[in-house]
N, C-alpha and C positions, 0 to 999 in steps of 0.2 A: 533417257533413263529407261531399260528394260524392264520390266516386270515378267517373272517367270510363273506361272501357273502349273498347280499340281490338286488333280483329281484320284484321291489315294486311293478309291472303294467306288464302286457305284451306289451302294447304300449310302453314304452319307452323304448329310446335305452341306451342303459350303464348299469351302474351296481355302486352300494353301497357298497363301502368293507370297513366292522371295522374289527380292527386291537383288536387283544386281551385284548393291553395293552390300547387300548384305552376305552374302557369297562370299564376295572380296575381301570383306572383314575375317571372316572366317579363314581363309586362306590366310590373311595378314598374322592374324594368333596361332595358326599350326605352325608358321614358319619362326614366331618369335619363341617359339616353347623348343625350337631346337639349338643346342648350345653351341656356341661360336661362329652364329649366323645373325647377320641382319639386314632387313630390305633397306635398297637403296633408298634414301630420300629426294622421292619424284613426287609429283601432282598424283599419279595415281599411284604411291606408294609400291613400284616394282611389281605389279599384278595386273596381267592382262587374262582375261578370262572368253575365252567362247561356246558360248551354248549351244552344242548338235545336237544332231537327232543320237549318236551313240554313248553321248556323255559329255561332261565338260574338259575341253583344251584351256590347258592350265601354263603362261608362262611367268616366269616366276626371275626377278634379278636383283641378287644378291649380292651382299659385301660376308667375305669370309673372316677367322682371325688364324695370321701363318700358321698358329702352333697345333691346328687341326688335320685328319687328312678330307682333300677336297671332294673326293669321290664318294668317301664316307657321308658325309656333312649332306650331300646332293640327293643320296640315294634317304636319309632318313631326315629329306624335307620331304620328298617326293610320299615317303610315306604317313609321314603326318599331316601332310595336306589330302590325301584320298581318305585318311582314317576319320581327321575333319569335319571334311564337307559331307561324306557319306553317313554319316552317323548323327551328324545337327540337322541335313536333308534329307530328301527323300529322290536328290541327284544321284549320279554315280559319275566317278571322274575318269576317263578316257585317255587323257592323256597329261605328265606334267614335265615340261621340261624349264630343266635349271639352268639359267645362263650368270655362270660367276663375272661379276663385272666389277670389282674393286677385292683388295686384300689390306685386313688392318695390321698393324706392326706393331710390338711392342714399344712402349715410348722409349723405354734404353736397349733396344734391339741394334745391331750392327751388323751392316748388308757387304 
């Protein structure tokens, strides 16, 4: 388990530690607040996360629903998750790519 360290000031004394999974969560809630999206159900809940030195790499795998458009949906997870983590941290996000990996169907849809 990472632990990430953040020293905001040289004036103050202590220190800010997020916790990996707490990141992850964060990401997990940006993407459920966007509609006609939901993470896949994996062990680590479709959120793979890397911490560089220019910011965090963000991959992100989702399940869409038809009646959406895809590109739309991707481009304003993409920005709920830097709007996110950048504003509950004191991270900045780098990079966030959305890999669609299932589509849901209406129950009386016909293909």
């Amino acid at each position: 388990m990472a632990h990430m360290r953040h020293n905001p000031t040289a004036t103050q004394k202590g220190k800010i530690t997020y916790n990996a999974n707490i990141v992850s969560d964060i990401v997990a809630v940006a993407v459920s607040e966007v509609e006609g999206v939901s993470l896949l159900s994996t062990k680590n809940k479709g959120v793979k996360l890397n911490f560089e030195k220019q910011g965090i790499n963000a991959d992100i795998s989702v399940k869409v629903d038809i009646t959406f458009n895809v590109s739309s949906l991707a481009f304003k997870i993409q920005q709920a998750i830097k709007h996110n983590v950048e504003s509950m941290t004191n991270y900045k996000v780098a990079k966030v790519d959305v890999h669609i990996q299932d589509v849901n169907f209406p129950e009386n849809s016909v293909i």
